[in-house]
N, C-alpha and C positions, 0 to 999 in steps of 0.2 A: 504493500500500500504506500502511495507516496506523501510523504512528510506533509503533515497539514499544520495553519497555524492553528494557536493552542485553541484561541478562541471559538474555532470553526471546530473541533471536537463535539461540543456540546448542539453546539446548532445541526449537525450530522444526524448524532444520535435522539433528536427532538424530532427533527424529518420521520429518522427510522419508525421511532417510536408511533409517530400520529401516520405514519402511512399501513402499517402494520394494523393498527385501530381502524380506519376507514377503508381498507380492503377486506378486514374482517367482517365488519358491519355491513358491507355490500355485499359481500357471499351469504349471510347469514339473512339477509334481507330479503334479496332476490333469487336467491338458489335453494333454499332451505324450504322445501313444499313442503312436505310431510312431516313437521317437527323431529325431524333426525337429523343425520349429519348434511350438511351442505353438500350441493352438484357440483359448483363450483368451488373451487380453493387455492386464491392467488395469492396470500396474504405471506406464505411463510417466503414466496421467494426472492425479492428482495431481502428476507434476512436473509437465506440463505447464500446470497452475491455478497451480501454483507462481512461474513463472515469467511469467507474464501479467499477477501480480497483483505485480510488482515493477520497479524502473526497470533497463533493458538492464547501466546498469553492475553490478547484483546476481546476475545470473544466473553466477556463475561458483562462489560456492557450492554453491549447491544443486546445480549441475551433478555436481560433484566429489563433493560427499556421497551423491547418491545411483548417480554411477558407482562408488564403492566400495561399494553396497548390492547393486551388481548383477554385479561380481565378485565377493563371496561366495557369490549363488545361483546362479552360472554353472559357478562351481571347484566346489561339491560338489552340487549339485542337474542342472544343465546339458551342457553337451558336457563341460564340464572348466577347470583352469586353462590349458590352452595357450589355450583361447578368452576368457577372463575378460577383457583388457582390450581385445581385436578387438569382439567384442558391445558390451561397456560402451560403447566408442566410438561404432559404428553407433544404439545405443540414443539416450545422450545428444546423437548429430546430428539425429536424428530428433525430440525433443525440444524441440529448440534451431531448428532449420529451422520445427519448427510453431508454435512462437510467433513467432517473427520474422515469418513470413505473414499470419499473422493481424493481430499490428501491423502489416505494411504495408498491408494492405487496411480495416483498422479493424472487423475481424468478431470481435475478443478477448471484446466485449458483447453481439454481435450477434443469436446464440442464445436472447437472453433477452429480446428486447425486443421484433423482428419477423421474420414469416414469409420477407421477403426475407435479413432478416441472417442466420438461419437456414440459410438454402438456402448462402450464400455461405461460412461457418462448413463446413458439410456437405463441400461441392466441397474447401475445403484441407484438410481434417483426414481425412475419410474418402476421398478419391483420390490429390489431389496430395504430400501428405508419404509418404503407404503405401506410394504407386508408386515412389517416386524413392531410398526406403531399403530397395523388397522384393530385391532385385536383389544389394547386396554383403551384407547380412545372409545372405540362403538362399548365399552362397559360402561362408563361414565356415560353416554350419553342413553343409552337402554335402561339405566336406573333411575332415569328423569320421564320416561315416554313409554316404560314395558316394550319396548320393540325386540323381535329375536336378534340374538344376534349379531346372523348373519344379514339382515336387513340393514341395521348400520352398519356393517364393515365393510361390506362392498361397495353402497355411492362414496365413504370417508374412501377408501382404499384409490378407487376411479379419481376420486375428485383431487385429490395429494397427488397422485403419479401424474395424472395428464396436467396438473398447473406446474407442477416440475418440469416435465418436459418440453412443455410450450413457450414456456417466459424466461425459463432458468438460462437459456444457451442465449434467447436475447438479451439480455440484463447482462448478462456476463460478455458478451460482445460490445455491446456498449458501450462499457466500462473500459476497455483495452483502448489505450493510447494508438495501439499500432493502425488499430482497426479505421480510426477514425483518418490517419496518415493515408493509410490504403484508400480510404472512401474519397479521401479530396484530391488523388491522385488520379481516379478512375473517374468519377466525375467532370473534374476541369478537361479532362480529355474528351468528355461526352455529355458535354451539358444540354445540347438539345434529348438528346437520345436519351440520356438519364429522369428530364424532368417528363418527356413526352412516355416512357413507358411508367415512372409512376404517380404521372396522372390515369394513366391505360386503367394501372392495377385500379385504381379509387372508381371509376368508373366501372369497371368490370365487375368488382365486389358489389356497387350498387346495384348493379343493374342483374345480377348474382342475384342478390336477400332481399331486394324490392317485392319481383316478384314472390308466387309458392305455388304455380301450378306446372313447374317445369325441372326435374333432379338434378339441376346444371353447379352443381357443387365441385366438378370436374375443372369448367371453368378460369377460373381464377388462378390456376396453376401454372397453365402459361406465360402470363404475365409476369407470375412470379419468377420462373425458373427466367427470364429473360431479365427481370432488373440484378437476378443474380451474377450470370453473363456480363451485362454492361458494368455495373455499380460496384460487385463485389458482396461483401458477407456483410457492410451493414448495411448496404442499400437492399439487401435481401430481409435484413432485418427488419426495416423501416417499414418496409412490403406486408411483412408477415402483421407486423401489430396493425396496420390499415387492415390489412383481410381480418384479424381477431376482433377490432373496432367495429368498424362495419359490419361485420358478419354477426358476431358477438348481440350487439344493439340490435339487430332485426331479427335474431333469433329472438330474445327473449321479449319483444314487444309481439311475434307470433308469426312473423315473416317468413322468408324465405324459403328454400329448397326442405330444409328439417322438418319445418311445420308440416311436411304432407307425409310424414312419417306417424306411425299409430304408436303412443303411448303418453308417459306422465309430463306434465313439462320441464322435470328432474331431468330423466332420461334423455329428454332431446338436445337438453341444455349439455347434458353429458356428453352426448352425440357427437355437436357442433365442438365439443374441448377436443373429441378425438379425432375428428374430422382438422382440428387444428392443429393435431400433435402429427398427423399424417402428412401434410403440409411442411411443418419444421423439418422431419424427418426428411423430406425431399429436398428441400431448398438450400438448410445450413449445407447438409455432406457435398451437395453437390457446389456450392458456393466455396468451401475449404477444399476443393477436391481443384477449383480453379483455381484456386490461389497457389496451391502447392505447384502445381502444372506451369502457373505463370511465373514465380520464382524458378522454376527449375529451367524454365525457359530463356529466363534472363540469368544468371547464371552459365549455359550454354551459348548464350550471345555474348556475354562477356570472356568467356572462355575462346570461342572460337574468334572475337574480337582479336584478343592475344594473341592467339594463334597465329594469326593471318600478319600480322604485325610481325611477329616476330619471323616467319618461314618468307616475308619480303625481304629479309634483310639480312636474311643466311645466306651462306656459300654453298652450301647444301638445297636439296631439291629433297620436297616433300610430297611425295604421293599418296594418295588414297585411290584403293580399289577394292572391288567385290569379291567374293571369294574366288571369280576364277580368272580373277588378274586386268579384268577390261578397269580402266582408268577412270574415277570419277572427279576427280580433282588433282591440280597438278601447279606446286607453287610457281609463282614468277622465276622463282631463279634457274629454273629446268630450264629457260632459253639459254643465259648464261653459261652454264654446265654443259648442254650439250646442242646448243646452236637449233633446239625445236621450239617452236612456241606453246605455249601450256594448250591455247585452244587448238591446237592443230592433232593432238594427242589424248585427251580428253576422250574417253566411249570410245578407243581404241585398248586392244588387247595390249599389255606392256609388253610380251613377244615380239613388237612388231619392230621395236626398234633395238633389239639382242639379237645378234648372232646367232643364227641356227643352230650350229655346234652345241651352245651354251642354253638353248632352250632345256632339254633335260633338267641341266642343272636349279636353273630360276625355277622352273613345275617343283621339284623334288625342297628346293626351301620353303617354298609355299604352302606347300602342305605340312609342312613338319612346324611351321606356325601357325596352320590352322587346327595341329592336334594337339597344342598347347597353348591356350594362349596368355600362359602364365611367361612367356621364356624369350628370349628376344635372338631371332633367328639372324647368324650372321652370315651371305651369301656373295662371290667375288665371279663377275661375268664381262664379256663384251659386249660393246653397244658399237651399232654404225652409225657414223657421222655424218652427218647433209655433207660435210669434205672429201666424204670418200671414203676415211682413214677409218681404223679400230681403234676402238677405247677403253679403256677400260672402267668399271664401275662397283665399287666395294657399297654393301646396300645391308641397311639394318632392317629385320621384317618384326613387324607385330599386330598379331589378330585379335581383332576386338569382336567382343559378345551382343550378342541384342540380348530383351529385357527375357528371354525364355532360356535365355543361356546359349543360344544355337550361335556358330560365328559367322557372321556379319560382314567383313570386311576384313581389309588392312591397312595397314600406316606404314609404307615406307620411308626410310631417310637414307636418299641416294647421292653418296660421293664420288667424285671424279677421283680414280687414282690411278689412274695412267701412268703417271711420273713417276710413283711411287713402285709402280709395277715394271718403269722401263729400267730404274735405279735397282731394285733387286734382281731382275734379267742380268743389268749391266753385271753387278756383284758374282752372281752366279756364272757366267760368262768368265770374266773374271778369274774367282776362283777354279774353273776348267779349263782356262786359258795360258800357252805358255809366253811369258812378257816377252821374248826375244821374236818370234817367227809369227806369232797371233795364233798359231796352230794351236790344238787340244794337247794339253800335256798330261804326265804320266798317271795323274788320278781320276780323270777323266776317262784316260784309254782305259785301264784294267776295270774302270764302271762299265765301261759298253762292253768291256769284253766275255763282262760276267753274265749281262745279257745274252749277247753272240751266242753265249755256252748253253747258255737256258734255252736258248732257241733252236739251238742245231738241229732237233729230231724234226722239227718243223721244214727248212727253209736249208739250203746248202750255202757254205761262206764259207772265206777264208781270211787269213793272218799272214802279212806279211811285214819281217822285218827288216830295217837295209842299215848299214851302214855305212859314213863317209869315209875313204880307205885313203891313212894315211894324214889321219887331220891334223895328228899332233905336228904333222912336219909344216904344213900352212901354217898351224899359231905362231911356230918356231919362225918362219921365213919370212912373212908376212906380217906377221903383230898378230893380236887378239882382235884388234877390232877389224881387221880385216876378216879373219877366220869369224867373225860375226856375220858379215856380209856375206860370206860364205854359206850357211846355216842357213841365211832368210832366202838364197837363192835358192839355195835346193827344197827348203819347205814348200818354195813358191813354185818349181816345175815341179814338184812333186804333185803339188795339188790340181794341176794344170794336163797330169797326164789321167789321174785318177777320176774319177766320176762325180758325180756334186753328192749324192748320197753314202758315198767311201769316208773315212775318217779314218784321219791323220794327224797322227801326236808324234810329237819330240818327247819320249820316253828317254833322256840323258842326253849327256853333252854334243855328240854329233849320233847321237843313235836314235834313230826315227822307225813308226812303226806305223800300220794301216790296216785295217778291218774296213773288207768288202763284203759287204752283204748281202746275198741274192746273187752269190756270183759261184758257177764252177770252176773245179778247178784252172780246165783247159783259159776261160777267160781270165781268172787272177790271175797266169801264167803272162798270157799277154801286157793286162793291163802293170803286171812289174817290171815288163821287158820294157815296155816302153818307156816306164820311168828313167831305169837306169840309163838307158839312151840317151833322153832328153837331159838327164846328169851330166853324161860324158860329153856331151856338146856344149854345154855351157861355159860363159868364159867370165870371171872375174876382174870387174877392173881394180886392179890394187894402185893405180896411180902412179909413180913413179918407179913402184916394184913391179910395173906389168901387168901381165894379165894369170888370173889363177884358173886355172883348171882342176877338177875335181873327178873323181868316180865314185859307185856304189857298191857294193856286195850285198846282194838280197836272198833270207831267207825269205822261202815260204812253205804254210803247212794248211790242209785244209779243215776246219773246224769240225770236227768228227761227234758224235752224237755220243756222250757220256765222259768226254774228255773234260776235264776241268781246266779253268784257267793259267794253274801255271802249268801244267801239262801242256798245253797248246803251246804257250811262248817258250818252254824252255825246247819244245821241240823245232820252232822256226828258228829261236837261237842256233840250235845245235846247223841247222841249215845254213847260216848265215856265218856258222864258224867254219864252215867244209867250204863255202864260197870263194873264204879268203883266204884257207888253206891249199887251195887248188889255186891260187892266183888273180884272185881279186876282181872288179870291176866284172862279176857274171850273177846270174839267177840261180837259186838250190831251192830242189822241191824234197821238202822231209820226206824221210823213207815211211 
C-alpha cells in the first residue's frame, strides 16, 4: 500500500466504514425477499481490496471499522441487534479468511494479470471462503426466521461467491497504478474508438434491460470483449460495472431479459449476479491474456529492435532459415561478406550459393542442430562468388523451438574465412614443403607413401628414387650456392619430365624421390628414363666457373600389395645403389 499522509488514514477508514454500512443496507433492502439471507452481497468486497492492498499487521482497523458499519445495518435494516455482533463477526471472518488465502496462494494479483491466476483467484473467493462461512452465518440467521437450513445457506453461499467474483477482480484492478498507466496508454492511442465502443457498451446494455420480451443477454458481450481489445483491463472494467449498472437497475425495477425467467425475485436477482460473474469470467482472462501477448510482443520488438541494430553493424552475416535451409532473413552485411545482396537471397535454399562438393556437408550440420537445439553446431564450407573465385565460410548453427517444442528454424552466424583458411593451407604447404627446390620434402613423401602402400591392392604405382652423382664434387668446385642452383634445376626438370599428379620430394641433401600413381611399371620405367635424360642435358650456369653439368642414378621399385613402406624404399635404395655401382648416370629396376 503506498504511504498515505497520516491524516488521510482516518478519512480512509471512515469511507471504509460508511461504504461497508450502505452496501449492507442496500443488499439487505432490496435483495432480502424472504426474510433470510440477502440475493445480493457487495458489501464485504471492498473490505476485502481493502485488506489485500495493506500489510497483515493493518488489517485490524478496517476490520473493526467496518464491523461497526455492519452492526448498524444488521440492528435496524437486518435480523436485529441480538444479531448485530454474531453476523459482524461471521462477516468480518469471512473477510479476513479470504485474504489470508489468497496471500497464501499469491492469487491477491492474480485476476488481473493471467487466465490461470484467474481461475485460482475464482476457486478461493467464489467456493472455498463461501462454503466454509455459508454454514454458521444461515444458523444465526435461521434462529431469527425458523428457516431450514439449507434455505439460508444457499442464496448466503450464491450471494458471497458471485459478489466476490464480480466486483473483487474490478476493485482490485482499479486500485493498481499500472493498470491505470496501461488504460491512458491505450486510450490516447484510440480515443475515438475507445469512447465510441463505450458508448456502444451503455447503449447496448440499455437497449439489452429496456426491453423483457427478447433473451438477448448474449448481447452485450460483444461490446465488451471489444473495449477489452481497444482499452485494455480497465477499460474492460469500466464496461463491466456499466453492464452490472444498467443491467443491475433494470433487473431489479423488473426489466429486462431475467424478468421472462419463472421464479422469486431473489433468484433472478441471483441470476443477473451470475449472468455477471459469467461476463467477468470472459472479459478480465481475456483482457490479461492481451496484455500479457502485448508485453510479450513489445519485448520481441524490442529485442528484435536490437537485433537488427546490432547484425547492421557486424562483420559477420546473420541468417535465419526454416528447417530445410530456404533463407528467410538475411543481415545487411551478407552483401559485404560475400558480394550478394540480402534481397536477392532471401526464399532461396542456402545451397545455392555453397559449393556442390560441400552440400553434404552444410545438410549433415543442419540436422545435427536441429537434433539438438540445446548445442551450437560449428560447420567450415565453400561458397561461390559473383567473382568467380571460392571462399571460404566458417558458420555457427542454432535451432530454435516453436511454443510445442517442434524446431522451427535456424540462426546462422556466417564468417568469411578465407584468409584464414588460405594462411593454414599456406602453413601446411609449408610445413610439407622443402624451402630450397618448393618440392615436397621428406615428411610429406613417407605420408603419401604410406598411402601408396594402403592403396596398392587397389591401383598399381611405383617408387622411384635418383640421385645426383657426384655432388659433393660440385659443392667442392663450385661453392654451395652454386650446388644450390644445382638442386633447384634438377627438382625443376624433374618435375617437368614427371606428370602433374607424380610427387616429388627432396628426401636429403641431393637425394630426391617420386611416387607415381596409376602408373605400371613399363610407364614408370619411361617416365624415369626421361628424367634422367633431361638431367644429363642440363647445363648450369656457374658464372665465371662455367657451366655445371650434372647426372642421375635412378632406382626404381614397383609398389607391390603388402609391402610396407620402408620395404619399398629401402628396396629402390638398394636399386639406386646397383645404378651407381655399375656406373652411374642409368635406370635400376628392383629385382
Amino acid at each position: 500500500m503506498p504511504h498515505l499522509p497520516r491524516w488521510s488514514v482516518p478519512v480512509h477508514l471512515s469511507l471504509l466504514s460508511v461504504s461497508y454500512a450502505l452496501l449492507s443496507i442496500a443488499s439487505l433492502t432490496l435483495t432480502r425477499f424472504d426474510g433470510g439471507a440477502a440475493f445480493i452481497w457487495l458489501a464485504s468486497t471492498p473490505l476485502l481490496v481493502s485488506l489485500l492492498s495493506r500489510p497483515v499487521r493493518q488489517w485490524k482497523a478496517p476490520l473493526l471499522c467496518c464491523a461497526a458499519g455492519s452492526c448498524f445495518a444488521t440492528s435496524l435494516f437486518g435480523i436485529g441487534p441480538w444479531a448485530a455482533v454474531p453476523m459482524a463477526a461471521a462477516l468480518m471472518t469471512e473477510a479476513e479468511l479470504a485474504a489470508t488465502l489468497l496471500r497464501l496462494t499469491g492469487a491477491e494479483r492474480a485476476p488481473l494479470d493471467t487466465v490461470k491466476g484467474f481461475s485460482r483467484f475464482a476457486v478461493v473467493v467464489g467456493i472455498i471462503v463461501p462454503g466454509l462461512c455459508a454454514l454458521p452465518t444461515a444458523m444465526i440467521i435461521c434462529t431469527d426466521n425458523g428457516q431450514p437450513l439449507a434455505t439460508a445457506a444457499v442464496p448466503w453461499f450464491a450471494a458471497h461467491s458471485l459478489g466476490f467474483l464480480t466486483f473483487a477482480p474490478l476493485l482490485l484492478l482499479v486500485r493498481q497504478p499500472a493498470s491505470l498507466s496501461e488504460f491512458r496508454t491505450l486510450v490516447v492511442r484510440n480515443v475515438p474508438r475507445a469512447v465510441g465502443l463505450l458508448a456502444c457498451v451503455v447503449a447496448v446494455c440499455v437497449g439489452t434491460f429496456w426491453q423483457h420480451t427478447l433473451p438477448l443477454l448474449f448481447l452485450p458481450l460483444l461490446p465488451l470483449v471489444a473495449v477489452a481489445f481497444v482499452t485494455g483491463r480497465l477499460g474492460a472494467a469500466i464496461a463491466l460495472i456499466v453492464l452490472a449498472s444498467v443491467g443491475g437497475g433494470f433487473t431489479l425495477a423488473g426489466y429486462g431479459p431475467v424478468a421472462l425467467m419463472a421464479g422469486t425475485p431473489g433468484l433472478k436477482a441471483q441470476f443477473f449476479q451470475f449472468y455477471l460473474v459469467v461476463a467477468v469470467m470472459i472479459v478480465l482472462p481475456v483482457a490479461a491474456e492481451l496484455r500479457r501477448r502485448d508485453a510479450l510482443f513489445l519485448r520481441l520488438q524490442e529485442s528484435d529492435a536490437g537485433l537488427r541494430l546490432l547484425t547492421d553493424h557486424l562483420g559477420d552475416a546473420i541468417l535465419h532459415t526454416d528447417v530445410t535451409g530456404v533463407i528467410r532473413y538475411a543481415s545487411p552485411s551478407l552483401e559485404g561478406l560475400s558480394g550478394i545482396a540480402p534481397a536477392d537471397i532471401v526464399t532461396l535454399p542456402h545451397e545455392t550459393i555453397i559449393v556442390a562438393e560441400d552440400h553434404a556437408v552444410m545438410k549433415a550440420a543442419r540436422e545435427a542442430a536441429l537434433a539438438d537445439p540445446d548445442r551450437t553446431v560449428r560447420v567450415d564450407y565453400r561458397v561461390n562468388l559473383p567473382t568467380g573465385e571460392i571462399g571460404w565460410r566458417e558458420t555457427q548453427i542454432r535451432a530454435y523451438q516453436d511454443s510445442d517444442g517442434y524446431p522451427a528454424g535456424l540462426v546462422l552466424v556466417v564468417r568469411d574465412s578465407t584468409d584464414r583458411r588460405n594462411e593454414v593451407e599456406a602453413l601446411e604447404r609449408a610445413a610439407g614443403s622443402d624451402p630450397l627446390t618448393g618440392i615436397a620434402n621428406r615428411r610429406a613423401f613417407f605420408a603419401a607413401l604410406d598411402d601408396a602402400a594402403g592403396s596398392a591392392n587397389a591401383r598399381s604405382s611405383c617408387l622411384a628414387i635418383f640421385d645426383i652423382d657426384h655432388f659433393k664434387q660440385v659443392n667442392d668446385r663450385y661453392g654451395h650456392a652454386n650446388g644450390d642452383q644445382v638442386l633447384k634445376a634438377v627438382a625443376s626438370e624433374a618435375q617437368r619430365a614427371l606428370r602433374g599428379s607424380d610427387l616429388l620430394a627432396r628426401v636429403g641433401g641431393e637425394e630426391f624421390a617420386a611416387i607415381l600413381p596409376d602408373a605400371v611399371l613399363s610407364d614408370a620405367h619411361t617416365a624415369c628414363e626421361r628424367l634422367r635424360q633431361r638431367v644429363e642435358a642440363l647445363c648450369v650456369d656457374a658464372g665465371a666457373r662455367g657451366v655445371i653439368r650434372v647426372t642421375v642414378s635412378v632406382g626404381l621399385v614397383e609398389i607391390a600389395s603388402g609391402a610396407t613402406p620402408s620395404e619399398l624404399y629401402e628396396a629402390a635404395d638398394q636399386a639406386l645403389y646397383a645404378a651407381k655401382h655399375e656406373g652411374r648416370n642409368m635406370l635400376k629396376v628392383a629385382a
